[in-house]
C-alpha positions in Angstrom: 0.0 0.0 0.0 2.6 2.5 1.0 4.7 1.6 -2.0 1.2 2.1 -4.7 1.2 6.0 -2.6 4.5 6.2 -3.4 4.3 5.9 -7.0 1.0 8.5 -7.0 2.9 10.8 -5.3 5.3 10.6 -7.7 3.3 11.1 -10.6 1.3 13.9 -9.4 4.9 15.5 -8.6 5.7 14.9 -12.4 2.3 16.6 -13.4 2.5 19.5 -11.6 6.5 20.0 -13.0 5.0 19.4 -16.4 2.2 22.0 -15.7 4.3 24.6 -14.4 6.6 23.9 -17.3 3.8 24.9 -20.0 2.9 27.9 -18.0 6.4 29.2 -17.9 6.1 28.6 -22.0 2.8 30.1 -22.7 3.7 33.1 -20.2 6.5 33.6 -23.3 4.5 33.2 -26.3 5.1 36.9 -26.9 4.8 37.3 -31.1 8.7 38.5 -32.1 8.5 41.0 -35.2 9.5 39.4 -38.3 12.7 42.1 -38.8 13.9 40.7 -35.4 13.2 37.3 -36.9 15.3 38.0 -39.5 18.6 39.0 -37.8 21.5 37.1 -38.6 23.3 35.5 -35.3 20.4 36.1 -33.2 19.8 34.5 -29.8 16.3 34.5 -28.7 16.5 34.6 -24.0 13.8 33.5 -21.5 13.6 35.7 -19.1 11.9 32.6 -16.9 14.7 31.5 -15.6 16.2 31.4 -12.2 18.5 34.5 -11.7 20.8 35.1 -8.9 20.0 37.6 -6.0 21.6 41.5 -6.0 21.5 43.2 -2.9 23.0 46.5 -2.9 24.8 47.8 0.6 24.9 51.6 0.6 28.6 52.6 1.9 29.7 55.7 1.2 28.3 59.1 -0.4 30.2 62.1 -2.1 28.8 65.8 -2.5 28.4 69.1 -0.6 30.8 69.5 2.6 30.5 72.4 5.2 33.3 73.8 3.9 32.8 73.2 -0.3 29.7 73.6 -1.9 29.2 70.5 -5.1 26.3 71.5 -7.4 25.5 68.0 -8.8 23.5 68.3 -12.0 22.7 67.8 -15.4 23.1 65.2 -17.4 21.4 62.0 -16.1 24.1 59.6 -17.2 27.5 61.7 -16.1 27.1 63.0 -13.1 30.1 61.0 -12.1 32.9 59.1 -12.6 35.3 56.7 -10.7 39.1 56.0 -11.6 40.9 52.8 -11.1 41.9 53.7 -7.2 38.5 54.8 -6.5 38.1 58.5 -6.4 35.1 59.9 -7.4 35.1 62.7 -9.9 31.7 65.1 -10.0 31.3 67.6 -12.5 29.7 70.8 -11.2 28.1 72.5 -14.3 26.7 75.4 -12.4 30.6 76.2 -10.9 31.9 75.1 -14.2 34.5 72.6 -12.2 35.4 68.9 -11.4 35.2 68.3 -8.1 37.6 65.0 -6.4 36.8 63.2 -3.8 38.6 60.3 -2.0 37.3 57.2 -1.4 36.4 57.5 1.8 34.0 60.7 1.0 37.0 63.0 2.2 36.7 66.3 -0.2 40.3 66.3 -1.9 40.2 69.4 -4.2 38.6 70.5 -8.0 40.2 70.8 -11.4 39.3 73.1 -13.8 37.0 76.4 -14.0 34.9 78.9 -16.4 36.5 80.6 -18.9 37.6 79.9 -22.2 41.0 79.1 -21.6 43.4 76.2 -21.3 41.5 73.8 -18.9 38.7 76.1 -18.2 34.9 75.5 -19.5 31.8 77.2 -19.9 29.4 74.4 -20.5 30.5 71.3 -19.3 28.9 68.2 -20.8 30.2 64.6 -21.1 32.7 63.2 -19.0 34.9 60.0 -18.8 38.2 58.6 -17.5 40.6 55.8 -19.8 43.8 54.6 -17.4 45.7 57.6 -15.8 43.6 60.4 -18.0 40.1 62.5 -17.2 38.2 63.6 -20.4 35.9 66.3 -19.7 33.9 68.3 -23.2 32.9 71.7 -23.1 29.0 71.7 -25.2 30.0 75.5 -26.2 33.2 75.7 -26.8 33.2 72.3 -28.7 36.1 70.6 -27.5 37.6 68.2 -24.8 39.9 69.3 -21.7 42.0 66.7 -20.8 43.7 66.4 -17.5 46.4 64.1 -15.5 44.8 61.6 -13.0 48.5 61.6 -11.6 48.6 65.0 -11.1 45.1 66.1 -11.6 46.5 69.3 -14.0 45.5 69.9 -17.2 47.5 68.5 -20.2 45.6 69.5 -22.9 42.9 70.0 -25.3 41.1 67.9 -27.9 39.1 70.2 -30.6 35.9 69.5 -31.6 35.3 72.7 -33.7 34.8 70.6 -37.0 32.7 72.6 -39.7 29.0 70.5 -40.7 30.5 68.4 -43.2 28.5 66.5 -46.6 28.2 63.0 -46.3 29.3 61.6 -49.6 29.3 57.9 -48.5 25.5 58.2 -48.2 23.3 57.1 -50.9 21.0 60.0 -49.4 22.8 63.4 -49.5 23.3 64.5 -45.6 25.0 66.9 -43.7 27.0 65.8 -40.3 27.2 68.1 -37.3 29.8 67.0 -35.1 28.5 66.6 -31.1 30.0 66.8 -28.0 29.2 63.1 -27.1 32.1 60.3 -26.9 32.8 57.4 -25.1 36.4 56.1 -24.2 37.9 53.0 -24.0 40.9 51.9 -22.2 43.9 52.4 -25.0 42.5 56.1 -25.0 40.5 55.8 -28.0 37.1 57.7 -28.0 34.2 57.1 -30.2 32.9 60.5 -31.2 29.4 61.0 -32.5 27.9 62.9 -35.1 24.6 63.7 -36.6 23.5 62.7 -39.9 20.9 64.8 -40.6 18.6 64.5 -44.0 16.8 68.0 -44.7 15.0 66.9 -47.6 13.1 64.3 -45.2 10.6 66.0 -43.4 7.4 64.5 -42.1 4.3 66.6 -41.5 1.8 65.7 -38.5 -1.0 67.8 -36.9 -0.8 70.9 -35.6 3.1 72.7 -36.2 4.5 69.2 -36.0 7.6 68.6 -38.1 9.9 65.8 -38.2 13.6 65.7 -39.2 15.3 62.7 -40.4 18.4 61.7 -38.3 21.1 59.7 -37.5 23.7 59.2 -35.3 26.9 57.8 -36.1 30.0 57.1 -35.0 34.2 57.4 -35.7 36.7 56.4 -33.4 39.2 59.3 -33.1 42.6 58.9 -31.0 43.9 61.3 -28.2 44.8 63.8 -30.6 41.6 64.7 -32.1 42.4 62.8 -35.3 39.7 60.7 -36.9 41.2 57.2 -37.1 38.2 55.0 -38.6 35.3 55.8 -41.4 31.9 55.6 -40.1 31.9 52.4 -38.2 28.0 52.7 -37.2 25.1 54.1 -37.8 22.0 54.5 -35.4 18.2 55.7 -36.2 18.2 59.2 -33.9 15.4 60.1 -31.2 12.2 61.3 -33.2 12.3 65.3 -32.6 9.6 67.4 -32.9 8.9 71.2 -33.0 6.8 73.2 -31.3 5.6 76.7 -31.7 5.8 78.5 -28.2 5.4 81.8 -27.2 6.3 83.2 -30.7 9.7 81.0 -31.0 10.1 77.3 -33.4 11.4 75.2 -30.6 12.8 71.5 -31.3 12.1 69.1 -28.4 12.4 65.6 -28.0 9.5 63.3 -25.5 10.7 60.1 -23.6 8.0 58.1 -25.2 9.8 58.2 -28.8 12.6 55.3 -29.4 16.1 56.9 -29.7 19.5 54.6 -29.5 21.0 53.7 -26.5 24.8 52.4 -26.7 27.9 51.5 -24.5 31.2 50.5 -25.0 33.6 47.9 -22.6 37.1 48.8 -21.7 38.6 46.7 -24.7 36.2 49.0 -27.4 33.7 46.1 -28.0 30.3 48.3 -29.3 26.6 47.2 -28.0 23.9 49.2 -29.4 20.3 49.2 -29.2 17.0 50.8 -29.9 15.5 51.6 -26.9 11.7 50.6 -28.6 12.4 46.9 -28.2 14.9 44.5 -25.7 16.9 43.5 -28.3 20.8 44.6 -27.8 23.2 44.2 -31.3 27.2 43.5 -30.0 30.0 44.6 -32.5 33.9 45.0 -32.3 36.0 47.9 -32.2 35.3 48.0 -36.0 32.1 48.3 -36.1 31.7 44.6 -37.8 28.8 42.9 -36.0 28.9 39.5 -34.6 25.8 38.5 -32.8 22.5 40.1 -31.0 20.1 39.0 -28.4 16.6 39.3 -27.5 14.2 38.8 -25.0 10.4 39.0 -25.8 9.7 42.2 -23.5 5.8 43.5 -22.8 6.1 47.3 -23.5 4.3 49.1 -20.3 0.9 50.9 -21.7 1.1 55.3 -21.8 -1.2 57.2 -20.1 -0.8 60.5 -21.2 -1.5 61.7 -17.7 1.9 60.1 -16.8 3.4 62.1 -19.0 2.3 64.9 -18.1 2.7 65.2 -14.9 6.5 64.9 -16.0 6.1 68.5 -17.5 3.8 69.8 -15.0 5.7 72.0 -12.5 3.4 75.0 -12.4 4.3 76.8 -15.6 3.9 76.0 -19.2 6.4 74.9 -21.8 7.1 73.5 -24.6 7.3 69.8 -23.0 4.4 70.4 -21.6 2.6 71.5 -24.5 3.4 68.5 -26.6 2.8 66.2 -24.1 -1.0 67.9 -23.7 -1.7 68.0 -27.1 0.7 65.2 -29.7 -0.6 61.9 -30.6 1.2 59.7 -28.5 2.0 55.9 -29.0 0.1 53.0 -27.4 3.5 52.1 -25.3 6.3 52.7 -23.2 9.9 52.1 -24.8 11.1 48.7 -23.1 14.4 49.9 -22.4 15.4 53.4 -20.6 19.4 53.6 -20.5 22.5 50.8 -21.0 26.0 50.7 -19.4 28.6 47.7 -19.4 31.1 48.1 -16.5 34.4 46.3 -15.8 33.2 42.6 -15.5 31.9 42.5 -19.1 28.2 42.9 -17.8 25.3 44.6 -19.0 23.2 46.7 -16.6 20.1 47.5 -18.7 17.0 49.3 -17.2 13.7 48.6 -18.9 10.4 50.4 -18.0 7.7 48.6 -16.2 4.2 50.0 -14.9 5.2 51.5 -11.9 6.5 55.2 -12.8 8.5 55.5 -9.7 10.9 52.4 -10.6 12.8 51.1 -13.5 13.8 47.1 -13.6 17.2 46.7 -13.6 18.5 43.9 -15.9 22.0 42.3 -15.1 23.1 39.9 -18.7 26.3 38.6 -19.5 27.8 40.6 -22.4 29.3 37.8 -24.2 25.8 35.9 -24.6 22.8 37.7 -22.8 22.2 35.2 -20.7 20.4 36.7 -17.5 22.3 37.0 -14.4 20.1 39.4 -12.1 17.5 41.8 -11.9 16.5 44.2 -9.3 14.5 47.4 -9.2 15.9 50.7 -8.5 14.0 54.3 -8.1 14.1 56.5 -11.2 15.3 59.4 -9.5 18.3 57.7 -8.5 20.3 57.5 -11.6 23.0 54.6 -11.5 26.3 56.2 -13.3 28.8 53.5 -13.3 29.5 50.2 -11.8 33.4 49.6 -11.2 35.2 47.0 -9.0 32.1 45.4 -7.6 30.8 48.8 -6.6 27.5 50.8 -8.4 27.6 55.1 -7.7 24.3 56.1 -8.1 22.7 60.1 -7.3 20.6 60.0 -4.2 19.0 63.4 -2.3 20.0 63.8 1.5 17.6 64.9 3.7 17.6 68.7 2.6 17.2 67.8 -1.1 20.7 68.4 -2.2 21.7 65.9 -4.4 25.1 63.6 -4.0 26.9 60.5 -5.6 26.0 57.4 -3.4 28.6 54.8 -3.4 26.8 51.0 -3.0 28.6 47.5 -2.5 27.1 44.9 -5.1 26.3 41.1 -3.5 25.5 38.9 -5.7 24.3 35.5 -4.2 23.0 32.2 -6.2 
């Protein structure tokens, strides 16, 4: 008797695995888009699967002392950045200066200042470190101060004063406008970006809608300023859109369009994606591609209401003014922002329902495979992830806002 319960338990027990097993598969029957269908070297992920656990241990933080003010500001994705012995470098774009910080949270000193001279800024914008070198671009005067991390002076300057240029390798006649955007890697190299813009594109929609054709792409340049590389990629631009407020054409961009999201590892290997769907395209340092991967990915519905209460802060604008009145699309974008850090992982945030959070994805960048996930407040923007260790903007308790060093746990 005890041996015929035996063998009922044991089928039921084989059931229920096989039941749970089908629900796990039609949980994924998400329909893929023939074009992603169609990609060569594609890997299609589950994200059913058993991932590891990430617990973040807040250690240190890094801003405003009583002695030194540190406006920390602007730019979502370089607020900071950390060098290879662990100090923490925070552009202020209100002081126009870097400011260095140990990494204990001890206040060391800051580089740089406003003006127009050697070293100096008067709009700072991106900002990156490669070995024993901070790179630091100035959005007005078009080019890149470069300093010493040994001895924190200034060494020199990169120009990025290049004249809009005619693309003659395009089928379609463009004209490229250099940015102030780059990425470095760890021989010193920096991939530049430019846009491609096509005037002769221009799309019509309701109301003083226009739409201009765009793309970004990209040229490695060395330490010198000089391009090394043609065009070694090419990526579909945010859609822009202008609006007509208070007597002036203004061109805006909304968070609901897709625009390109793209990171590069230490050794210069290239992941790019469109932030519409999860699907994340790898290339070398040549721009030659070799393999994507994709995970069938729900896109959160829009409720314009959501967006604007974005906009809403008690005045009108011109984001506020497009998000009242522009026809919006059904969805969310599944994917916000993308950084690799020093492990060879991807840390990808994707946009679920809840507006106060992003879902943080953790993948191994040599096959996508899913490692972790964890959610993470949107106000808290994660800037790097170096040595085991993710620096993140938080607000103290007065609502200044500082650099937030965490200790990353992983556990199986």
């Amino acid at each position: 008797m005890e041996k015929a319960k035996a063998i009922i338990k044991s089928w039921i027990l084989c059931y229920a695995a096989l039941f749970l097993l089908c629900s796990c598969t039609s949980q994924e029957e998400v329909e893929i888009p023939v074009d992603i269908k169609k990609t060569d070297n594609l890997t299609i992920l589950s994200a059913n699967q058993p991932v590891d656990s990430l617990y973040l241990e807040r250690e240190e933080s890094f801003g405003s002392t009583d002695d030194t003010l540190v406006l920390v500001g602007g730019s979502s994705r370089n607020l900071a950045r950390v060098d290879d012995n662990g100090r923490v470098f925070i552009p202020d774009r209100q002081q126009n200066t870097i400011h260095v910080f140990a990494p204990d949270g001890r206040y060391v000193t800051h580089i740089g200042r406003e003006g127009k001279g050697p070293g100096e800024f008067l709009i700072i914008g991106s900002i990156s470190i490669s070995q024993d070198q901070l790179y630091v671009s100035d959005d007005k005067l078009r080019k890149i101060n470069v300093f010493s991390l040994d001895s924190l002076i200034f060494t020199h300057s990169i120009s990025l004063n290049r004249e809009p240029q005619e693309d003659s390798q395009n089928e379609r006649l463009s004209t490229v406008i250099p940015t102030t955007s780059f990425l470095v890697t760890n021989d010193g190299n920096l991939l530049l970006e430019a846009m491609s813009i096509f005037p002769d594109e221009v799309e019509a929609g309701s109301g003083s809608e226009t739409q201009k054709k765009e793309q970004g792409i990209y040229n490695w340049m060395n330490e010198n300023g000089e391009i090394i590389s043609d065009v070694i990629l090419s990526l579909k631009s945010q859609r822009g859109i202008t609006e007509n407020f208070r007597g002036l054409s203004l061109e805006i961009s909304l968070p609901v369009y897709e625009r390109p999201l793209i990171a590069v590892s230490r050794e210069g290997r290239i992941y790019a994606a469109q932030s519409g769907e999860f699907l994340v395209k790898a290339y070398d340092e040549n721009g030659n591609y070799e393999q994507s991967f994709y995970y069938p990915y729900e896109n959160s519905p829009l409720d314009r209401d959501d967006l604007v209460q974005r906009y809403d802060h008690g005045s009108n604008s011109p984001g506020l003014q497009a998000a009242r009145t522009r026809d919006l699309p059904e969805t969310w974008p599944a994917l916000h922002s993308m950084l690799v850090d020093d492990e060879n992982r991807l840390w990808i945030s994707t946009i679920v329902d809840d507006q106060e959070v992003y879902q943080w994805w953790v993948l191994d960048a040599a096959d996508g495979q899913l490692l972790a996930r964890f959610r993470w407040p949107r106000n808290q923007d994660i800037q790097q992830i170096k040595d085991g260790k993710l620096y993140a903007k938080e607000r103290d308790e007065d609502g200044v806002a500082r650099i937030a060093r965490y200790n990353i746990r992983i556990e199986s």
